[in-house]
C-alpha positions in Angstrom: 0.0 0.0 0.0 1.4 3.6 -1.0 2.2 5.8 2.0 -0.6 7.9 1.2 -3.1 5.6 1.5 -4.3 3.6 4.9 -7.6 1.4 6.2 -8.5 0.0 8.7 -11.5 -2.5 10.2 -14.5 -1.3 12.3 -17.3 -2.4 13.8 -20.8 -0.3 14.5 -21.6 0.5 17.1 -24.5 1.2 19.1 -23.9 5.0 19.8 -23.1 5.5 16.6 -26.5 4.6 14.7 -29.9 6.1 14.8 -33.7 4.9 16.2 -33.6 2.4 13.1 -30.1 1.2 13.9 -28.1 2.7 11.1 -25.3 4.7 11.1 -25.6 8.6 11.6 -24.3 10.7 8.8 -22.5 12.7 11.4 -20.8 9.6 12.6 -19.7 8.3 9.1 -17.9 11.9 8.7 -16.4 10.4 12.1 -15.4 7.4 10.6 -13.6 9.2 7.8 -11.9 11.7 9.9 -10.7 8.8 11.9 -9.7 6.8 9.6 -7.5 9.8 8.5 -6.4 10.7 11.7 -5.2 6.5 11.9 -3.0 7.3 8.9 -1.1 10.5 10.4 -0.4 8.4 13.5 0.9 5.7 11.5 3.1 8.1 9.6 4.0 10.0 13.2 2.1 12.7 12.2 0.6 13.4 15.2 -1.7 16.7 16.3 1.0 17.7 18.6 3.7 17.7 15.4 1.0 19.8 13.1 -0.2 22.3 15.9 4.1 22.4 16.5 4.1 24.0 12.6 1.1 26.3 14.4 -1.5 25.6 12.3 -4.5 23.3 12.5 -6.1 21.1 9.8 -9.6 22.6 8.8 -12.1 21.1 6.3 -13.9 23.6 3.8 -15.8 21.3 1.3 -17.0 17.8 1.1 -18.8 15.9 -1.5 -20.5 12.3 -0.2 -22.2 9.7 -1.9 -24.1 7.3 0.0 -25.3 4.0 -1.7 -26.5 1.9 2.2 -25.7 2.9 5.7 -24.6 -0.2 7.3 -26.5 -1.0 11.1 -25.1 -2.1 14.7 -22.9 -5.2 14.6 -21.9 -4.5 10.6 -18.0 -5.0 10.0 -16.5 -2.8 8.2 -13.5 -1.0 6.4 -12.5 2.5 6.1 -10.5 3.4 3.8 -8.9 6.8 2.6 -6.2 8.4 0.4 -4.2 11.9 0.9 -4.6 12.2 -2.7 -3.1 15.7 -4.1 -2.6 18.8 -2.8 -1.1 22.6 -3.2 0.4 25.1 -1.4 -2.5 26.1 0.3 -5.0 22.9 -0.4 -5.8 19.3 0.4 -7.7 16.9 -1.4 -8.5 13.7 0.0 -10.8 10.9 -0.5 -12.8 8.4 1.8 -14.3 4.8 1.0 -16.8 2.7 3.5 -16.7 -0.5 2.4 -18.4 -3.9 3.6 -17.4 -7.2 4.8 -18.1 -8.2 1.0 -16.0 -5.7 -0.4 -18.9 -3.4 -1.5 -18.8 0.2 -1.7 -21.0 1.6 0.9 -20.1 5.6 0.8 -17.7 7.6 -0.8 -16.5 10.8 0.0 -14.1 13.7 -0.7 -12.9 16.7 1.2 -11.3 20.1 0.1 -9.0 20.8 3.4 -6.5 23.7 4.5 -4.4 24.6 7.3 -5.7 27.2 10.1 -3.1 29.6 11.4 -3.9 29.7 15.6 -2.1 33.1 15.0 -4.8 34.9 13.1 -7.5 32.4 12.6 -6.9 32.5 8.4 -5.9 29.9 5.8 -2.3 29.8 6.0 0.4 27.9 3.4 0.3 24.1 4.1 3.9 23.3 5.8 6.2 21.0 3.4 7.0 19.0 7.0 4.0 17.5 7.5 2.6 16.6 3.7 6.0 14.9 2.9 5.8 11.9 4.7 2.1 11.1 2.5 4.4 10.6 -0.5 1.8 12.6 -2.4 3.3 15.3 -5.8 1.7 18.3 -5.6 0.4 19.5 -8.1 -1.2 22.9 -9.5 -5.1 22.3 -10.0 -7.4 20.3 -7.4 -10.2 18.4 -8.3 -13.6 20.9 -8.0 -16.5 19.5 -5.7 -19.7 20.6 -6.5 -21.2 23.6 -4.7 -24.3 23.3 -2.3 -27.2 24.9 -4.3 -28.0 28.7 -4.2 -31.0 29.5 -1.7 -33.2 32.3 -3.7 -33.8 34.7 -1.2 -37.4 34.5 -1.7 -37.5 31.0 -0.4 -39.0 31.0 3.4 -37.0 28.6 5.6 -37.8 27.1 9.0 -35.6 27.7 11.7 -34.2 25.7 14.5 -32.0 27.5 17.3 -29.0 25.2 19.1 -26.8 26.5 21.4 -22.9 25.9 21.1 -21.8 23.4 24.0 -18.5 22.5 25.0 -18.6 18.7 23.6 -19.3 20.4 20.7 -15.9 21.8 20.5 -12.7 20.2 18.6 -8.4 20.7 19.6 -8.6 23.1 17.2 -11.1 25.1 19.4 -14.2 25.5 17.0 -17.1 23.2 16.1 -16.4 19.5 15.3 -17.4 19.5 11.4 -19.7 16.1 11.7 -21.8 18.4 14.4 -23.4 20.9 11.6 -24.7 17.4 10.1 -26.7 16.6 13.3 -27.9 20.2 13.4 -29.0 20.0 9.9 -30.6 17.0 9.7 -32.4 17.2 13.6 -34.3 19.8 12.0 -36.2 17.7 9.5 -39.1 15.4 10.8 -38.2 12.5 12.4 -41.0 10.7 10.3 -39.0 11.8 7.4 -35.9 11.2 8.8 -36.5 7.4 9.6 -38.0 6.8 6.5 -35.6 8.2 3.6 -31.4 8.0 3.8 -29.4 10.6 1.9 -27.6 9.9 -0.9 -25.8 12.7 -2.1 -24.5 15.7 0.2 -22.5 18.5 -1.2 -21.4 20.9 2.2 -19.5 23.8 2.6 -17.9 25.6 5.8 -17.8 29.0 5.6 -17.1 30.1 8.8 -15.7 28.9 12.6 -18.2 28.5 14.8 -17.1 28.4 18.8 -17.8 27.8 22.2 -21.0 29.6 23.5 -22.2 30.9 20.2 -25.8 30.5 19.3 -26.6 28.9 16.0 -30.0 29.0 13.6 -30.6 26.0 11.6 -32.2 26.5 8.1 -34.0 24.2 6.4 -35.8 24.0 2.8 -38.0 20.7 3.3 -37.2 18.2 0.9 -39.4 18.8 -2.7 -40.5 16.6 -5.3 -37.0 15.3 -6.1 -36.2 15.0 -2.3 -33.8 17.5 -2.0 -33.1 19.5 0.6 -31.1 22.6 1.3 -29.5 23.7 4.8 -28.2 26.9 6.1 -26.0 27.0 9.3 -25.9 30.8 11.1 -24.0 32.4 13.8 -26.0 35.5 14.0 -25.5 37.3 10.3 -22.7 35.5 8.9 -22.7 32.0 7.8 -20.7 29.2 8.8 -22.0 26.6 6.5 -24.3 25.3 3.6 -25.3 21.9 2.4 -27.7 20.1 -0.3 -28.8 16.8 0.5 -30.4 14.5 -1.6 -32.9 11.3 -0.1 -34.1 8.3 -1.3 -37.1 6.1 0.1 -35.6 3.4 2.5 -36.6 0.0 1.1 
């Protein structure tokens, strides 16, 4: 296996499924980011080494696509790549597969390093992407955009405060958090009956500790689609459109 790529087995669990006993979509971002956290260990890249360069890895985009969610007890593997980056970017990609070997989710994230000094994107240190192997190159792979909300469209709102579980090490929200917040807002009738298949998210903004947070949702139309705004007061910290399918 190249150094940039790593997996690893799991098993569901129970705290990490819903009321029907599938995994969470919040919890299969946690899988990922796991997974990819695994990888930096193995290559003794460790939190303490990247926050050392002071900066902290930050996630801006991801695109998922969801074909089943496996249920409690399911073995499975995660699998990921550090695929390409540049001097200020990260791509990386994501696999959930079964104990047949099936492809269960895919996913891929757009990531940057956070400066601690002023909070902004800052150029990706050559110390901690040379041990992935990985050539840089000049052009990243584009992931599609969540769609535009018209501004005529009326959303429902759902306010959730900011706790401190909430919180990462790199002292804003954990990003598989806005997915619960997004998703908690839609009726659980729906919610139980229908599994997303296609997510496109942004993260605009850092959301922290104590903050207050409005969740906006377009309920899901004709095509089952749905579109989610995350606030903090005015500014936005993140969009997403999710796309359903009927459970069998």
């Amino acid at each position: 296996m190249a150094a940039n790529e790593f997996s690893t087995s799991h098993r569901v669990v129970y705290y990490e499924v819903d009321d029907t006993g599938h995994l969470t979509l919040a919890m299969l971002i946690n899988l990922f980011v796991l997974v990819s956290e695994d990888q930096n260990a193995a290559l003794a890249l460790s939190t303490e080494f990247v926050q050392s360069h002071g900066v902290g890895w930050v996630v801006t985009q991801y695109h998922i696509q969801v074909t089943a969610l496996p249920q409690t007890g399911d073995q499975v593997t995660l699998k990921t790549r550090a695929t390409a980056y540049n001097k200020y970017f990260a791509y990386r990609e994501y696999w959930l597969v079964d104990a047949a070997g099936n492809e269960l989710a895919y996913a891929e994230g757009i990531w940057v390093t956070m400066s601690y000094a002023n909070r902004k994107i800052a150029a990706i240190p050559a110390e901690i992407m040379a041990p992935y192997q990985t050539e840089p190159v000049v052009r990243l792979p584009r992931l599609p955009r969540p769609d535009r909300v018209a501004d005529e469209v009326t959303m429902a709102e759902k306010p959730y405060a900011v706790r401190y579980f909430d919180i990462d090490n790199n002292g804003h929200v954990n990003n598989a958090h806005y997915f619960d917040w997004m998703l908690d807002a839609l009726p659980a009738d729906f919610l139980r009956g229908h599994q997303p298949t296609d997510i496109r998210i942004r993260y605009e903004n850092e959301v922290k500790y104590g903050q207050t947070v409005t969740s906006a949702y377009v309920q899901p139309d004709e095509s089952l689609t749905s579109q989610h705004l995350i606030h903090s007061g005015n500014v936005l910290a993140a969009n997403a459109t999710i796309k359903w399918q009927k459970k069998a």
